[in-house]
Every structure is written in C-alpha cells, then in structure tokens.
C-alpha positions in Angstrom: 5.9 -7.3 3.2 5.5 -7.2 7.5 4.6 -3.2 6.3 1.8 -4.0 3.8 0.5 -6.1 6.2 0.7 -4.0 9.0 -1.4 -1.4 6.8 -3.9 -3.5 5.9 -4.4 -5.0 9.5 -4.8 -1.4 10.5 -7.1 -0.5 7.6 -8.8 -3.0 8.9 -8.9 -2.2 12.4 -10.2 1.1 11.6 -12.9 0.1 9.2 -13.9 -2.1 11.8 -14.4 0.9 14.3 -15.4 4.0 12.3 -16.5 2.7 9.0 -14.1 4.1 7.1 -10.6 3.7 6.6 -7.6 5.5 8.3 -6.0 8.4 5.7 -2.2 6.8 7.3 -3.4 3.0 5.9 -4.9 4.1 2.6 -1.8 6.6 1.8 0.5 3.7 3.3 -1.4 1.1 0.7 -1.4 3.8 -1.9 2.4 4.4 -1.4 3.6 0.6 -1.5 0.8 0.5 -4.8 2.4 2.9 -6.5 6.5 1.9 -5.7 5.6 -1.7 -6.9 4.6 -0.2 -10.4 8.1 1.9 -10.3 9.7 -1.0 -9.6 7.9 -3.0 -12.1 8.4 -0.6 -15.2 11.8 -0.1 -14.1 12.3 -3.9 -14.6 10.6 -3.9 -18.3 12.5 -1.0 -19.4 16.0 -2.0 -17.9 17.1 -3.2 -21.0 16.2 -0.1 -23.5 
C-alpha cells in the first residue's frame, strides 16, 4: 500500500498547488482502482 499512498500524497500535493490533480496520481489511483476489482472478481469466481 506505500504506492497508493504515495499517489494520494501526491494528488494531494498537487491539488494543493494548482487546483487540480496531477494526470500521473489520478491514472496511478485509477490503475490500483481498477487491479483491486481484478483481483476481487478473480477471487469470487475462483471456484466456477
């Protein structure tokens, strides 16, 4: 989790500065998003 939290701390650094949120943090936070629902469905359907 040191990577999601390095994301959001820079998500939040850049909010902080610009207003608006870096494209690397929000594609980093939409990357780990979407491999924890892989993971999860992968774990439901294990046994099909």
């Amino acid at each position: 989790m040191s990577v999601l939290t390095a994301v959001v701390a820079e998500a939040v650094g850049a909010e902080s500065s610009s207003g608006q949120i870096s494209p690397f943090a929000f594609g980093g936070f939409a990357l780990a998003v979407l491999l924890l629902l892989l993971w999860i469905t992968t774990r439901i359907n294990i046994d099909r």
